[in-house]
C-alpha positions in Angstrom: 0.0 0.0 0.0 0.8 3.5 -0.3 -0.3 6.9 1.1 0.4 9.8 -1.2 -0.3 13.8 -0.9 -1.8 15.1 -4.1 0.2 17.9 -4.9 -2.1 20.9 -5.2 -1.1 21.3 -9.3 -2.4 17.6 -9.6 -5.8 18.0 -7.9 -7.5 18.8 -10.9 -6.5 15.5 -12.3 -6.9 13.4 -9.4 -10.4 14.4 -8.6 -12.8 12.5 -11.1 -10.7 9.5 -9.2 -12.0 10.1 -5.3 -15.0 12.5 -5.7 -16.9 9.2 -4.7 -15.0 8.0 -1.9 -15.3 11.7 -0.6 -19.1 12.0 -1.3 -20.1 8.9 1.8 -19.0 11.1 4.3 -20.5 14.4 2.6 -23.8 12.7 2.6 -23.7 13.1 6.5 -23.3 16.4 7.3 -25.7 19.3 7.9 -25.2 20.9 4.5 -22.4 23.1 5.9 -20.1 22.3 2.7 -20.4 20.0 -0.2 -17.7 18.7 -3.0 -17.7 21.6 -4.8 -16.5 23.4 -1.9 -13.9 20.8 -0.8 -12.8 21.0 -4.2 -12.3 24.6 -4.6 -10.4 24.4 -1.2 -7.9 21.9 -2.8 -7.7 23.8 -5.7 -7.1 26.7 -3.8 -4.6 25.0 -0.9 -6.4 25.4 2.2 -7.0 21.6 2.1 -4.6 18.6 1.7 -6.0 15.5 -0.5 -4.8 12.0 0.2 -4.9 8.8 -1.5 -4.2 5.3 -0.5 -3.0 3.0 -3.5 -3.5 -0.9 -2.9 -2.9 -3.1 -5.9 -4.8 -6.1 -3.6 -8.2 -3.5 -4.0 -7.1 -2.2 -7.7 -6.7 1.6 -7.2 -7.8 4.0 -4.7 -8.7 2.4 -1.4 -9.3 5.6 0.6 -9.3 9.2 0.1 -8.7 11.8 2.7 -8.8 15.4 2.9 -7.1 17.3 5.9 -6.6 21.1 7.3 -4.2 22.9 9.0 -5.7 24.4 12.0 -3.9 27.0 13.8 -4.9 26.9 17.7 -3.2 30.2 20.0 -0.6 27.4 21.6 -0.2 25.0 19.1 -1.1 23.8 15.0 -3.5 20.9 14.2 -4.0 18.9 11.2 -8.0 18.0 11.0 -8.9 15.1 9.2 -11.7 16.8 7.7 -13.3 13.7 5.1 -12.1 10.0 5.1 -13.7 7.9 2.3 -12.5 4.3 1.7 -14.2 1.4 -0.3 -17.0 -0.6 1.7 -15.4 -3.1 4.5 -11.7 -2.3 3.9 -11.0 -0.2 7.3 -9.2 -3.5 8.5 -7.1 -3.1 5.7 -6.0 0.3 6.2 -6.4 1.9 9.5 -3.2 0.4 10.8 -1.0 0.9 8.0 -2.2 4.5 7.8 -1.4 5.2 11.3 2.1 3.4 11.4 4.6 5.8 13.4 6.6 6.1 10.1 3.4 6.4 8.2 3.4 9.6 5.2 0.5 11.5 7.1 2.8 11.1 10.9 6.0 12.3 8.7 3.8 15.4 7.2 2.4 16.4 10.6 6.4 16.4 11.9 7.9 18.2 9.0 5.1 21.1 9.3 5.2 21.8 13.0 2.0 19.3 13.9 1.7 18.8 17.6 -2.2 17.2 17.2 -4.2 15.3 14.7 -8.1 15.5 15.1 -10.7 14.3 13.8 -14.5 15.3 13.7 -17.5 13.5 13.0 -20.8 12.8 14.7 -21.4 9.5 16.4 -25.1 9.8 17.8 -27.3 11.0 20.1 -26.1 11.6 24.1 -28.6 10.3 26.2 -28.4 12.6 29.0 -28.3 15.8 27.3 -31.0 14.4 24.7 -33.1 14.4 27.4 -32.4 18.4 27.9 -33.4 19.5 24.4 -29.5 18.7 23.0 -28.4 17.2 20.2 -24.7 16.3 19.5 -23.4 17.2 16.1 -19.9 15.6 16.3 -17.3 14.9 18.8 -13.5 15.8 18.3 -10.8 13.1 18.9 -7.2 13.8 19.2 -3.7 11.6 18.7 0.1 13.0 20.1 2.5 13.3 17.4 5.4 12.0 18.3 
């Protein structure tokens, strides 16, 4: 397997090839962006796209698209959209997350202390009970 950054210059041709993998997660948000936008932000480099190549699955496994986020005390990279073929995660979430892994080497070259990652995961039961409703939780990993 292999995880590659797009370079921003070869967005353009790499995006008829993930649009679909990206779209499953688009489908569950509020409406606060769609592809279009995503795209645009690639295009523009505010956003990072990644691919994962495994010639066991014949192509693109997962796509990914990451942020920088720049906290006061210290810089984040968000894992903003992760889209992978159906039933492969035990395929790749290791690999992805080796300690020598492409996305852990980015994150040290450009000054990452933080990954996070968004996205909602249900109802709460006691503050459903209030009139709440949780829209996503944020999760966190050290780069070391």
């Amino acid at each position: 397997m292999h995880l590659l950054l797009i370079k921003q210059e070869e967005v353009q041709a790499s995006w008829h090839y993930v649009r679909d993998l990206l779209q499953q997660p688009l489908d569950l948000n509020l409406g606060e962006f769609n592809s279009d936008d995503i795209y645009q932000w690639l295009l523009g480099g505010q956003m990072q796209l990644w691919v994962l190549l495994d010639p066991g699955h014949k192509g693109i496994l997962l796509a990914a698209v990451t942020e920088f986020v720049i906290y006061p005390r210290e810089k984040r990279l968000r894992m903003v959209l992760v889209g992978s073929k159906p039933n492969t995660i035990d395929h790749w979430l290791d690999f992805c997350w080796e300690t020598d892994s492409k996305l852990l080497q980015y994150c040290r070259e450009n000054g990452v202390k933080r990954i996070e990652s968004t996205g909602r995961d249900g109802w709460t039961k006691v503050l459903g009970k209030v009139g709440f409703s949780k829209y996503y939780t944020v999760l966190t990993k050290e780069v070391n």
